[in-house]
N, C-alpha and C positions, 0 to 999 in steps of 0.2 A: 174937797167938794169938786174943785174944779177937773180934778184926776177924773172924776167919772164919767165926763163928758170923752173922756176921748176912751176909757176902760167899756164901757160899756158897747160902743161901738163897734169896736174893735171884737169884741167878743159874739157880738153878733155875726159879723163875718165872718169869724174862725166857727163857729157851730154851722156857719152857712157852707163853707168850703168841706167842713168835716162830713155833712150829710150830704153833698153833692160827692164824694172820693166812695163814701159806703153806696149810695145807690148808683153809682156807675159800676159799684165792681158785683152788686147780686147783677145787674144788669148785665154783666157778659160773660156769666160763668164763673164767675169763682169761688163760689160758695155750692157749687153744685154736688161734686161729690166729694167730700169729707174724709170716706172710708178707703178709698182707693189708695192714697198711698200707704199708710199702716198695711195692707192688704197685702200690695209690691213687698214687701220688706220681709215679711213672712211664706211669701212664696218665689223669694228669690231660689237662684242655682246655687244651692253650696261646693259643688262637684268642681274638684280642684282641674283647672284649665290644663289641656296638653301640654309638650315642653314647648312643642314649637309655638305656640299663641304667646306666652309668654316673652320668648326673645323674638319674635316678629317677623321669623323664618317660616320659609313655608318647608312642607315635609318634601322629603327628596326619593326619588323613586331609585331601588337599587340599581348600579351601576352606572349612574350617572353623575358620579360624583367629579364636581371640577377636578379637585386636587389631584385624580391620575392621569 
């Protein structure tokens, strides 16, 4: 019996802090759009990256190559 004096409080709290965490987050947007990123994912680029993007070369204009 005596557990519930402090169980009960305690729980109060936590349901207090739990609904102040959710209404601060509809509060600044994060619950607004939902469908957006499922949406990214499906209209990503699949078109495989040039060679130079890959190794992090930029492309080289003929006859300017160091090595001659």
């Amino acid at each position: 019996m005596e557990s519930l004096y402090i169980l009960i409080p305690v729980s109060l709290v936590l349901v207090f802090v739990i609904a102040w965490a959710f209404w601060r987050a509809v509060e600044t947007g994060q619950f607004d759009d939902l469908d957006r990123p499922s949406q990214d994912l499906l209209a990503d680029d699949d078109r495989p990256r040039p060679e130079h993007e890959k190794t992090g070369d930029r492309p080289r204009k003929p006859g300017t190559d160091p090595d001659f």
